[in-house]
MARKEFI-733253 format. One line per 10 residues: for each residue x, y, z of N, C-alpha, C, O. Coordinates in steps of 0.05 Angstrom, whole numbers, plus 5000, padded with zeros to 4 digits. Example, Ala and Ser with C-alpha at 12.3 -4.5 7.8 and 13.67 -1.06 7.14 Angstrom:
! residues 2
5264,4886,5156,5246,4910,5156,5264,4934,5156,5285,4934,5169; 5257,4955,5142,5273,4979,5143,5258,5001,5157,5268,5023,5161
***
This chain:
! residues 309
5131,5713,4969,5140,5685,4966,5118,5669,4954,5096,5669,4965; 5122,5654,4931,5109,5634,4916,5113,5615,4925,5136,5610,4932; 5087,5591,4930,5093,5563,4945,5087,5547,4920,5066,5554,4909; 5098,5528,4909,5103,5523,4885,5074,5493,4898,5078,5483,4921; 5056,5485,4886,5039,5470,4891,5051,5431,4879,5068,5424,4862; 5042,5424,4889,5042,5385,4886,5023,5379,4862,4999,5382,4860; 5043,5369,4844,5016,5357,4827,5005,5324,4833,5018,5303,4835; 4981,5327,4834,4974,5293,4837,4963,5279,4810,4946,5294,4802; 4964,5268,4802,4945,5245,4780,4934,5230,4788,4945,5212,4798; 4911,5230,4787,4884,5208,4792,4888,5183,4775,4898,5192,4755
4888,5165,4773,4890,5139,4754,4874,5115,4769,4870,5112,4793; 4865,5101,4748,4842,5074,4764,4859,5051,4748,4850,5045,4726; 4881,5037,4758,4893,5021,4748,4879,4995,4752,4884,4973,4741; 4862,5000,4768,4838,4966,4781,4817,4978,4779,4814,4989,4758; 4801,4980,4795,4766,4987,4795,4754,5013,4797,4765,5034,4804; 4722,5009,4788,4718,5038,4783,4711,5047,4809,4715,5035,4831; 4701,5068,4804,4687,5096,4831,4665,5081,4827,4654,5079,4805; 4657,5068,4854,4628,5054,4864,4608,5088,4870,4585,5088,4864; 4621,5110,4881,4609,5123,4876,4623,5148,4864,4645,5156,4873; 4609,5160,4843,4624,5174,4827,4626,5203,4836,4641,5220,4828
4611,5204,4851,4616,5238,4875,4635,5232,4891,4638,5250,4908; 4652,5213,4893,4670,5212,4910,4697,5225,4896,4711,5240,4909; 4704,5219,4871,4727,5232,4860,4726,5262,4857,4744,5275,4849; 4693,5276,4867,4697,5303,4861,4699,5315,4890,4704,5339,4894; 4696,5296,4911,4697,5308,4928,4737,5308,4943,4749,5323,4958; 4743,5279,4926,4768,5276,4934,4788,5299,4910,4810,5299,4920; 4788,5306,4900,4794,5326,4881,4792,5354,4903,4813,5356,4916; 4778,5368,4907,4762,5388,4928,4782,5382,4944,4800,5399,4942; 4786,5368,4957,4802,5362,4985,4827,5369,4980,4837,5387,4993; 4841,5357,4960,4860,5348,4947,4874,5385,4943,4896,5392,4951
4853,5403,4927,4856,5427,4927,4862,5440,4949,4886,5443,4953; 4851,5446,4960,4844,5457,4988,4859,5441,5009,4856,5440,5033; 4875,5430,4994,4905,5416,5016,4927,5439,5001,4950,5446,5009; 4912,5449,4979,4942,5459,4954,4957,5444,4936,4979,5447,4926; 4940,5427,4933,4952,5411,4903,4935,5419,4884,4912,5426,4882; 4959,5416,4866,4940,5417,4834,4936,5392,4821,4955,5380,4811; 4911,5383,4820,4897,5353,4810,4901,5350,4784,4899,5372,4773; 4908,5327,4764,4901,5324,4741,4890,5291,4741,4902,5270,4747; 4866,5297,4732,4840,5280,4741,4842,5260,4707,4829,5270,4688; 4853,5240,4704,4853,5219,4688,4829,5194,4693,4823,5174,4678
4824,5197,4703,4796,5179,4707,4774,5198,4691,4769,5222,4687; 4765,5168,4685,4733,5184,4669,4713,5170,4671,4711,5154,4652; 4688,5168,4694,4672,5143,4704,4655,5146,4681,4638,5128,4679; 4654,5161,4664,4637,5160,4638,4648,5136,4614,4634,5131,4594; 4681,5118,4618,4700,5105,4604,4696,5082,4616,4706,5065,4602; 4683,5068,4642,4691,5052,4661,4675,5030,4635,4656,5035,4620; 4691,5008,4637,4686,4981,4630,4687,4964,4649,4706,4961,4665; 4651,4941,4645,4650,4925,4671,4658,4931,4706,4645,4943,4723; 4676,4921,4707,4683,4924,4744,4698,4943,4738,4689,4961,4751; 4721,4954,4722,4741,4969,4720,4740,5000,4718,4719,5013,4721
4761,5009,4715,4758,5034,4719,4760,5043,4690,4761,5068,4686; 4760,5027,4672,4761,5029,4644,4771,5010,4626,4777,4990,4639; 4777,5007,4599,4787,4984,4584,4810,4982,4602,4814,4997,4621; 4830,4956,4593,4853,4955,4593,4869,4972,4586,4884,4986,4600; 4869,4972,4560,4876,4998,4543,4869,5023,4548,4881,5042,4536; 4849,5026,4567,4848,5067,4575,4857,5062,4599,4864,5082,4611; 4859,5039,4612,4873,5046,4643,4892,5051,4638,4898,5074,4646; 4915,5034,4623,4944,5035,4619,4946,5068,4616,4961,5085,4626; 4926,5069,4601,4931,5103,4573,4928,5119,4604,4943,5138,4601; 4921,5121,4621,4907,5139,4651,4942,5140,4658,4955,5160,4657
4952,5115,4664,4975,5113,4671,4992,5121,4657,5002,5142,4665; 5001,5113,4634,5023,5129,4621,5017,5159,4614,5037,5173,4615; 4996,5169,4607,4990,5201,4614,5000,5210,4641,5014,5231,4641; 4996,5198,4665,5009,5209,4684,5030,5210,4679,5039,5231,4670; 5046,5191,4683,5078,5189,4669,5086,5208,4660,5104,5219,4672; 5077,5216,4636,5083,5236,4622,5085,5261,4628,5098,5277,4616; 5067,5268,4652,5059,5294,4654,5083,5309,4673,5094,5298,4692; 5088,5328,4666,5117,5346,4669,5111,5359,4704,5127,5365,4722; 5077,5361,4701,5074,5379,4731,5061,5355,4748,5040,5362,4760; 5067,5333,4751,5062,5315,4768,5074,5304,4782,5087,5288,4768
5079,5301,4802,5101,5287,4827,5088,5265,4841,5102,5247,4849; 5060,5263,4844,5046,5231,4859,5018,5227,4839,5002,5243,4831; 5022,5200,4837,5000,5178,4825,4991,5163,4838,4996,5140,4845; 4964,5186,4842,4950,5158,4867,4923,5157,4850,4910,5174,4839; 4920,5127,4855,4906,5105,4854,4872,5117,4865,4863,5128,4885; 4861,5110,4838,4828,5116,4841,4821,5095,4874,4814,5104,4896; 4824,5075,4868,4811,5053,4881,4834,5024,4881,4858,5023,4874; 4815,5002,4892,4841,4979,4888,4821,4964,4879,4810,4972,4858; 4810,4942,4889,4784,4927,4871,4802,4900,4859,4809,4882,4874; 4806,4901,4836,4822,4880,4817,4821,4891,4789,4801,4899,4777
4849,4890,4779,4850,4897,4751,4882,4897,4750,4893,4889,4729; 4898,4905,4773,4923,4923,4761,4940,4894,4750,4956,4898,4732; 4938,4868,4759,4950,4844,4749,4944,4850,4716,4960,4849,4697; 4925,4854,4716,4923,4844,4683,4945,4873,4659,4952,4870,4636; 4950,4895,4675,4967,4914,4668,4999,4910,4670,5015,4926,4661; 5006,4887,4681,5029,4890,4691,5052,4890,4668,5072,4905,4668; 5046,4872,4647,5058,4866,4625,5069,4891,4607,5092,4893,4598; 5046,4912,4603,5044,4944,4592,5060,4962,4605,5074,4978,4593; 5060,4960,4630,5066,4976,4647,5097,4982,4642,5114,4965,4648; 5102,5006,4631,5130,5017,4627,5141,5026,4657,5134,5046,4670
5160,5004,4664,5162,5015,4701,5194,5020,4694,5207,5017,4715; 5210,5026,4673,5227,5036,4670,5222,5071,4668,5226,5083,4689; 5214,5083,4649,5205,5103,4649,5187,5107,4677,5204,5120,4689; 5165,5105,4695,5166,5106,4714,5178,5116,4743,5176,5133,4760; 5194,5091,4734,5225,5101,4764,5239,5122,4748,5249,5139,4763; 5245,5128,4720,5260,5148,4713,5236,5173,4724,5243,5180,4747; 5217,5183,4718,5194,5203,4720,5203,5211,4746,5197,5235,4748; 5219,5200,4771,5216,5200,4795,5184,5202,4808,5184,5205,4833; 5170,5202,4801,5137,5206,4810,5135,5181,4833,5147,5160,4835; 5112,5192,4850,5111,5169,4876,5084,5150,4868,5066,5166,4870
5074,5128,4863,5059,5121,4856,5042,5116,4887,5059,5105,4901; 5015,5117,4904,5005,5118,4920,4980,5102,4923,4961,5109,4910; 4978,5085,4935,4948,5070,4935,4961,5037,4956,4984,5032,4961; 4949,5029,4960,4942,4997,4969,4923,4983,4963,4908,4993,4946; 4916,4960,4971,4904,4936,4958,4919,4932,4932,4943,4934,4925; 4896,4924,4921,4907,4920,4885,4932,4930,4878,4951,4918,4867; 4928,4962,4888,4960,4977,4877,4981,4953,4898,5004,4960,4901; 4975,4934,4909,5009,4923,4926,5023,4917,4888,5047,4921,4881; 4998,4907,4871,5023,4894,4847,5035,4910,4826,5048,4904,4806; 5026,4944,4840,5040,4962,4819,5078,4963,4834,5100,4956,4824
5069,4979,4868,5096,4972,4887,5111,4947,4878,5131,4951,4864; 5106,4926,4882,5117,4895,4872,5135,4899,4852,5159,4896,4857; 5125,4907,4828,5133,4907,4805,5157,4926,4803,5178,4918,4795; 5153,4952,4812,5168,4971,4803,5187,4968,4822,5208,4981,4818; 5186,4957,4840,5219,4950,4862,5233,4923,4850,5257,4917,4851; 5213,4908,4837,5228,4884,4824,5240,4889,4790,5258,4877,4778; 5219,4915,4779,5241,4916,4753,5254,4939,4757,5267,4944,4737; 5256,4958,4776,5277,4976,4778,5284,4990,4803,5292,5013,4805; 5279,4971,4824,5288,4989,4852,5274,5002,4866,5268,5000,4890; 5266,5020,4847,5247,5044,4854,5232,5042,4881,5227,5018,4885
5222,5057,4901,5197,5059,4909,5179,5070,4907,5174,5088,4891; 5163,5061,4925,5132,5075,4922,5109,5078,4948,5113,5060,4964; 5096,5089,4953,5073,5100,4979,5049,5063,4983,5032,5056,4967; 5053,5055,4995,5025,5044,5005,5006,5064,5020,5012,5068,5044; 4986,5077,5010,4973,5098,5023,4952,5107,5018,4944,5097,4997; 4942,5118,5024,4914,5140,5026,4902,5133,4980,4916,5136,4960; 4882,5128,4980,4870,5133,4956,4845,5152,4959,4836,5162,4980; 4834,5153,4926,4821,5185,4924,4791,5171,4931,4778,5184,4947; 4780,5146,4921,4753,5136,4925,4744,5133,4952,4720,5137,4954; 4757,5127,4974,4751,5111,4997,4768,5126,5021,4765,5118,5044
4786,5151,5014,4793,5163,5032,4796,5194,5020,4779,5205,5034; 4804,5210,5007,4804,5236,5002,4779,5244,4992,4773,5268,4992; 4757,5218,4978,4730,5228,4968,4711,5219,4983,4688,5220,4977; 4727,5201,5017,4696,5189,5034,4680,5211,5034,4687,5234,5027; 4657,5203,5042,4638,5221,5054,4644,5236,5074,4638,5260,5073; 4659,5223,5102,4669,5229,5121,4697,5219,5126,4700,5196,5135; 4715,5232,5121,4741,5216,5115,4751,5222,5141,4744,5240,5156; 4775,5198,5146,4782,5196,5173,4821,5220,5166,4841,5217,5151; 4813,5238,5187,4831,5252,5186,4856,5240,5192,4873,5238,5174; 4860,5230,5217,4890,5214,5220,4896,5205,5191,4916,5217,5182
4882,5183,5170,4898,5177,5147,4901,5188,5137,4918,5180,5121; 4892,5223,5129,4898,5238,5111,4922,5246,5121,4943,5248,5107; 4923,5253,5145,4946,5265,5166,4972,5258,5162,4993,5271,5162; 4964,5236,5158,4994,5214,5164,5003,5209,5144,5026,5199,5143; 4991,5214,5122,4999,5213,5096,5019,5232,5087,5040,5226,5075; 5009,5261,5096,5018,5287,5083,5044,5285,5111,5061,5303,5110; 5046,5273,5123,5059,5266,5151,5090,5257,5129,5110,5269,5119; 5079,5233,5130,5103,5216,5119,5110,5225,5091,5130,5212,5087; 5106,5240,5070,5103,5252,5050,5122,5272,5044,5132,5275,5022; 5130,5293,5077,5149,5309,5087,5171,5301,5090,5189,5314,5080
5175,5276,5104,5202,5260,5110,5214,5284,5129,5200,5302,5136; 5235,5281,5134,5252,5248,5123,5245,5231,5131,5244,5210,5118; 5234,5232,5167,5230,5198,5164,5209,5203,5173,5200,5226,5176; 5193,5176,5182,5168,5173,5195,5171,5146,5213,5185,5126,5211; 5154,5155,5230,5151,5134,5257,5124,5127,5264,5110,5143,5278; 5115,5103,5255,5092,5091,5261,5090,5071,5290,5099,5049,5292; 5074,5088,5313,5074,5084,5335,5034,5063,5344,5012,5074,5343; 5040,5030,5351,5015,5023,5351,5022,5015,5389,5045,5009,5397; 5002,5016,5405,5002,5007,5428,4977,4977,5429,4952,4976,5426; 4999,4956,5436,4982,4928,5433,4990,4918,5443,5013,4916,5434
4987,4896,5475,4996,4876,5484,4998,4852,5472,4979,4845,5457; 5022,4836,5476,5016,4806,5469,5033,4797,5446,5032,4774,5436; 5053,4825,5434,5072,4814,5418,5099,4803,5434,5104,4804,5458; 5112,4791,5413,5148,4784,5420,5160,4805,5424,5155,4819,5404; 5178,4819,5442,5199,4836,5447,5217,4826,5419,5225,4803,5416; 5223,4848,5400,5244,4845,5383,5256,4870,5376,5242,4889,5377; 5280,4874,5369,5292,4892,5357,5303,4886,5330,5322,4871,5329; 5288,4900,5300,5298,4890,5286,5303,4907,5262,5287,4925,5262; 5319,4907,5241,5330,4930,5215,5319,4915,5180,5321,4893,5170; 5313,4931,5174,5317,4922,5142,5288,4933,5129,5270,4945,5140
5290,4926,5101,5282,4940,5084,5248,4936,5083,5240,4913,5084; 5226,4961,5083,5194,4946,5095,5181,4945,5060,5184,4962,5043; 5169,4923,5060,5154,4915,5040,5128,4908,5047,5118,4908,5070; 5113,4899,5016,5093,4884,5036,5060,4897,5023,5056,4906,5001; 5046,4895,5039,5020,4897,5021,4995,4880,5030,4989,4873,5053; 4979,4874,5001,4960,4864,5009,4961,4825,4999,4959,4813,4977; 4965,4816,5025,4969,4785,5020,4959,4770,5004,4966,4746,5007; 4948,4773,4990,4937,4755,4963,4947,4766,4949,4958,4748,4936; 4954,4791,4936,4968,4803,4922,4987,4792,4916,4990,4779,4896; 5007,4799,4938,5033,4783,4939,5038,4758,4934,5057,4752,4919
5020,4734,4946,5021,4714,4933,5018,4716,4913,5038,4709,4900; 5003,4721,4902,5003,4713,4859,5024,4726,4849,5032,4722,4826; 5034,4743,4865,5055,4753,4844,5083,4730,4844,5101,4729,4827; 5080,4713,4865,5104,4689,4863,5110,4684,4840,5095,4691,4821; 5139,4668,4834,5144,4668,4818,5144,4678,4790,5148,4662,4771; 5139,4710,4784,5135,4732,4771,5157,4742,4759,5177,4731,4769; 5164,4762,4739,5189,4786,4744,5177,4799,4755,5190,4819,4753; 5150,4807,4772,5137,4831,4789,5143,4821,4822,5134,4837,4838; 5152,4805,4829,5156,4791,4850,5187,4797,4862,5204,4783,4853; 5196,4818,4882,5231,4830,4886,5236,4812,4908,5221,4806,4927
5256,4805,4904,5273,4794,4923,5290,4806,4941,5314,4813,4939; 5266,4811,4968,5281,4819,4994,5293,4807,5004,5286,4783,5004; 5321,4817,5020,5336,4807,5035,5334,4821,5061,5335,4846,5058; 5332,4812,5092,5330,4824,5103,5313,4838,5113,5319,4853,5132; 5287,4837,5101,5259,4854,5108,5248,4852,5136,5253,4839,5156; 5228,4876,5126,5209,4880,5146,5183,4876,5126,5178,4891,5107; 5173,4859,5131,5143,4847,5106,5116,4857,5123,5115,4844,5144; 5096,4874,5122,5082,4880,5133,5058,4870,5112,5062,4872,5088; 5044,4862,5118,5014,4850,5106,4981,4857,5111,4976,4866,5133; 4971,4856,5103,4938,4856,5109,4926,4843,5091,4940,4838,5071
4903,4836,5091,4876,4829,5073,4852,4829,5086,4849,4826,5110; 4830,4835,5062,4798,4827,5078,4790,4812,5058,4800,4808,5036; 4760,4799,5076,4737,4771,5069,4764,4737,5070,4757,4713,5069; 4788,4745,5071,4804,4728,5080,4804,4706,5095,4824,4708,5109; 4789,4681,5102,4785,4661,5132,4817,4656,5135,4831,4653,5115; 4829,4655,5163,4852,4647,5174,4864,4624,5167,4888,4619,5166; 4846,4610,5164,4859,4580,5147,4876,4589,5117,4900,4583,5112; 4859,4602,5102,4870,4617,5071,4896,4634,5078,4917,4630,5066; 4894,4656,5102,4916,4674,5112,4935,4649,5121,4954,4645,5106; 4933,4629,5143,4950,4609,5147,4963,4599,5115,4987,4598,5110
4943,4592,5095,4961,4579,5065,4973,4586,5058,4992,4573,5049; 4971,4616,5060,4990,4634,5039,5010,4642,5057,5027,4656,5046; 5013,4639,5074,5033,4649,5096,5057,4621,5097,5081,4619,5103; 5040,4606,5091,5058,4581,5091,5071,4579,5064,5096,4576,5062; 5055,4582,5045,5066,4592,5015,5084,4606,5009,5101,4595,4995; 5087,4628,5015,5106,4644,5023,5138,4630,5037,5161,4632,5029; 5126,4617,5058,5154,4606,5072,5164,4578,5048,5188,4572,5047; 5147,4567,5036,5154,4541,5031,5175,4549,4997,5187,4534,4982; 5172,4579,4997,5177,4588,4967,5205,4596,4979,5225,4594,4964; 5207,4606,5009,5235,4616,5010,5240,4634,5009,5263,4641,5003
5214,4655,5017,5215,4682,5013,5216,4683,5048,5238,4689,5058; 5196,4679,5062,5195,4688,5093,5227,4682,5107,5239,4700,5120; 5238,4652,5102,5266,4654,5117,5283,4678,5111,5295,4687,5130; 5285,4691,5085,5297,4716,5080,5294,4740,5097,5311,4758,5100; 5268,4738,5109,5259,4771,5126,5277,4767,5153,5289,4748,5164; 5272,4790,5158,5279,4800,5195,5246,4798,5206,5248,4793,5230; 5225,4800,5202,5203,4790,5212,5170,4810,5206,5169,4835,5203; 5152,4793,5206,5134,4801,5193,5119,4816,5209,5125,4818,5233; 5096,4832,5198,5084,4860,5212,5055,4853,5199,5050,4854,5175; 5036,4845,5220,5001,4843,5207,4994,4867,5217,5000,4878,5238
4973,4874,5191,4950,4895,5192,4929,4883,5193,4929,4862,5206; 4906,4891,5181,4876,4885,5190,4874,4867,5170,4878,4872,5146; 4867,4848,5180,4848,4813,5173,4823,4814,5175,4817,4795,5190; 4802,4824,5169,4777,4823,5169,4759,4820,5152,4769,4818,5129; 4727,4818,5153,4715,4815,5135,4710,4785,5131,4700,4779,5109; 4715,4763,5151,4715,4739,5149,4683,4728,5167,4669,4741,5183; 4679,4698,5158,4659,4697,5176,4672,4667,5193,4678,4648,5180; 4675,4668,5222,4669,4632,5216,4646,4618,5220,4623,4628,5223; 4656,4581,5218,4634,4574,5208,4640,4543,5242,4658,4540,5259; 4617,4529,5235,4615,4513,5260,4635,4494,5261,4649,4487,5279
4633,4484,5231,4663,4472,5228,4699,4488,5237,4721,4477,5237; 4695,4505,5242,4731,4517,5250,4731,4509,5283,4751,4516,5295; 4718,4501,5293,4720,4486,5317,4741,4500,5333,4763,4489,5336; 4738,4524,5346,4766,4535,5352,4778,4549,5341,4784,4571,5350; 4785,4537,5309,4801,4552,5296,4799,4583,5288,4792,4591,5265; 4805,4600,5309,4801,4635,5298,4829,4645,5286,4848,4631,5278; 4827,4678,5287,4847,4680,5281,4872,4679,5304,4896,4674,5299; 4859,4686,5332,4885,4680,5343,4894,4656,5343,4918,4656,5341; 4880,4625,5344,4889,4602,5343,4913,4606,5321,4937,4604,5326; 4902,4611,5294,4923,4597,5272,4952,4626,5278,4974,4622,5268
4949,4642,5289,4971,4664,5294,4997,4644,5318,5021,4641,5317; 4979,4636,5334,4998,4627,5348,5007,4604,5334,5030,4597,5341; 4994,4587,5314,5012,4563,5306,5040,4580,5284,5064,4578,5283; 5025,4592,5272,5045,4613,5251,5067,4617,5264,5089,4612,5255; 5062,4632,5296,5088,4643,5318,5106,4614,5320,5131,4618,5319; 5101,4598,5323,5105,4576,5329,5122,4550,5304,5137,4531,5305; 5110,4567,5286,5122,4550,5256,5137,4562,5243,5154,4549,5230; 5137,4587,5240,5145,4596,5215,5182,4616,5234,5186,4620,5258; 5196,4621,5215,5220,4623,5215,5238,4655,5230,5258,4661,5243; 5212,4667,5218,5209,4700,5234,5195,4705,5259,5176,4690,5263
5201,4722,5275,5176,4735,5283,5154,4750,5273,5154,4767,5255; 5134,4740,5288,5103,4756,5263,5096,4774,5301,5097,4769,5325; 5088,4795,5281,5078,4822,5307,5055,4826,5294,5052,4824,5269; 5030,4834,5316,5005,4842,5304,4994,4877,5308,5005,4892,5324; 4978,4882,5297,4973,4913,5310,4969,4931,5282,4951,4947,5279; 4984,4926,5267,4988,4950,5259,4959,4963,5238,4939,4951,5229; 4964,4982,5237,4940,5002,5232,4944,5009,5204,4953,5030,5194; 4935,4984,5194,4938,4982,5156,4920,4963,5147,4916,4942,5158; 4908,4972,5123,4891,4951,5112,4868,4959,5108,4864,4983,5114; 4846,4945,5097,4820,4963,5088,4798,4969,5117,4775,4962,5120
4817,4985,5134,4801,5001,5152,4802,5031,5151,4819,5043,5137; 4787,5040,5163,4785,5077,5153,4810,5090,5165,4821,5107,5152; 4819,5083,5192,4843,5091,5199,4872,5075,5195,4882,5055,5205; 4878,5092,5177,4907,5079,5174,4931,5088,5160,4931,5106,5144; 4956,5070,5170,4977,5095,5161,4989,5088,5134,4983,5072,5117; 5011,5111,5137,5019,5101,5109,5046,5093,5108,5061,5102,5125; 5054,5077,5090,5079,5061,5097,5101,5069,5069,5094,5058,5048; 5121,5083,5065,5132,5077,5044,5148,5051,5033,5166,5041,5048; 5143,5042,5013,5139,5011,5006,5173,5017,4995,5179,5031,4975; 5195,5003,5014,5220,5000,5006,5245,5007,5031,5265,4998,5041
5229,5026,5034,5242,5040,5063,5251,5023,5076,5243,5000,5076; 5272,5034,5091,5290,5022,5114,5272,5030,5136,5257,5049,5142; 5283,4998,5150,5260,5008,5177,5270,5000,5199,5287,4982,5195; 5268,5006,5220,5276,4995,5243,5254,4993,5270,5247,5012,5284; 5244,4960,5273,5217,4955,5297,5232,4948,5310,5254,4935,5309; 5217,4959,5329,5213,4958,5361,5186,4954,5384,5168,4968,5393; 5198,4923,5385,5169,4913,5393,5176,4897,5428,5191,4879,5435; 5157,4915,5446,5165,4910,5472,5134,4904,5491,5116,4919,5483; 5128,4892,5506,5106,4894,5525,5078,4900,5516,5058,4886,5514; 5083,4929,5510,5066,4949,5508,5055,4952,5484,5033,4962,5478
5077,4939,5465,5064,4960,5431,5087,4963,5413,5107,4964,5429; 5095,4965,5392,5111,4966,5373,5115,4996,5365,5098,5014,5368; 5145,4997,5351,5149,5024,5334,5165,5018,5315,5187,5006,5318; 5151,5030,5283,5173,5017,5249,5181,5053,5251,5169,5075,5253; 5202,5047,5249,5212,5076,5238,5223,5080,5220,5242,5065,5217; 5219,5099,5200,5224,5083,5176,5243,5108,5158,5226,5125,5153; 5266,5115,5148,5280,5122,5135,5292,5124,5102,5291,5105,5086; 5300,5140,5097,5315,5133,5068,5293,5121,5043,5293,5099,5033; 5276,5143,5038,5251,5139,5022,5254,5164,5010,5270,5181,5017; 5232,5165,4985,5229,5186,4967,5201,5207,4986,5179,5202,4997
5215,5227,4982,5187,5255,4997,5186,5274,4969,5200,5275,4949; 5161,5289,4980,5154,5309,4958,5139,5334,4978,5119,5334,4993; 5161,5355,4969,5153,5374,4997,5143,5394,4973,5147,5391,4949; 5124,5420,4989,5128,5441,4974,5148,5457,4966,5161,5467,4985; 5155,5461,4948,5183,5484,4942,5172,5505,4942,5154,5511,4927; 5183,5523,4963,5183,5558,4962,5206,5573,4934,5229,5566,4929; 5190,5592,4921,5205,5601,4905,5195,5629,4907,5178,5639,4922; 5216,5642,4880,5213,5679,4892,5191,5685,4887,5175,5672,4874; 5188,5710,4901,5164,5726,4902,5163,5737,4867,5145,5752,4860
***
């Protein structure tokens, strides 16, 4: 029996490899999981902060596209860049390719895009710089990746006191919160009905997470959801002036203002452990006492195919 291997594509649609032994070590891994890599980054190409021109990132991306033995495109890094791609970006061909596109941060505005110009979904998950090429990579995220990857479904289980008891259905989106905001008023910007909006950001102060959270509602996007889902907020400092104001202060005014329920906990965002979410999926939370559960259904997987000997 032949186990037919996963092809992956490397692509740096935002920033380069801060360290450039990291894509050889995330490559290695990547093998020795049983994929076959096709490595489109070239840290020898990188321009300024990026992972290359405009024009060779795109070219990284549409070579993946193209490529016949590839099934997931994950994301060098996130950093900043993929906004300035969005315009190039053939996300028709894309969703036709069926290929899973994989990454967070930055990548929230590749997801964005390709559910707002064609449905499609895509992985918020594991990248090759900062988790398949750490130095010491945290196994649960690789885990949970190749976890949810299998399908059909996946169930993301966090234990945290101090949310709202809710039971609730609909479609999970979502990303990295500054992201999302700029994409307002966009054609990269989809109009959920019914969601489950899950969020994170870092170097973020709670007052900024409070703006954009309010932004969000004042645009008419938050009354639409079934209720919102935070990941990790960190990387902030305060200062003598917030008088109080932390993050739990402005959480409870948020609980208090805004139109959904907001649940906290979840285990996403630029920390080493964390899961992976497919960006579209039907979900169904369950949030009681103890801790929440998204379970999440009716997404694209990419299994190995057994073929003859």
């Amino acid at each position: 029996m032949i186990t037919q291997q996963i092809g992956i594509a490397i692509v740096a649609p935002a920033g380069q490899a801060l360290d450039p032994c990291a894509v050889d070590r995330g490559i290695a891994r990547l093998e020795d999981h049983g994929c076959l890599v096709h490595n489109y980054y070239d840290h020898a190409s990188i321009h300024e902060r990026f992972g290359g021109t405009d024009q060779g990132r795109l070219a990284q991306l549409q070579a993946a596209i193209a490529d016949p033995d590839v099934q997931i495109i994950m994301a060098l890094r996130g950093g900043y860049g993929t906004t300035r791609l969005l315009p190039q970006i053939d996300f028709e061909a894309l969703a036709a390719s069926g290929k899973l596109v994989v990454g967070f941060s930055d990548i929230t505005a590749i997801h964005m895009g390709l559910m707002a110009r064609t449905g499609a979904l895509s992985y918020a998950g594991p990248m090759i710089a900062g988790d398949f090429g750490a130095r010491e990579p945290v196994q649960f995220t690789l885990d949970d990746f190749w976890h949810c990857l299998q399908g059909p479904t996946h169930t993301i289980t966090e234990c945290l006191a101090g949310n709202p008891g809710i039971q609730e259905e609909g479609t999970v989106w979502g990303g990295n919160l500054a992201m999302i905001v700029s994409l307002l008023g966009t054609p990269y910007f989809p109009q959920v009905d019914s969601g489950i909006l899950y969020l994170e950001d870092i170097g973020e102060h709670p007052y900024r997470v409070e703006r954009m959270l309010l932004q969000l509602q004042h645009a008419g996007v938050l009354e639409r959801q079934r209720a919102i889902v935070l990941g990790d907020f960190s990387g902030y400092t305060l200062g003598a002036n917030d008088n109080g104001y932390d993050f739990d202060t402005m959480l409870a005014h948020l609980r208090a203002t805004l139109p959904v329920p907001v649940i906290k906990g979840l285990s996403f965002g630029h920390i080493p452990r964390r899961v992976t979410i497919p960006f579209g999926a039907q979900g169904r939370l369950l949030s009681h006492a103890e801790g929440f559960s998204l379970q999440l259904s009716d997404y694209p997987t990419v299994r190995r195919a057994a073929t003859g000997a």
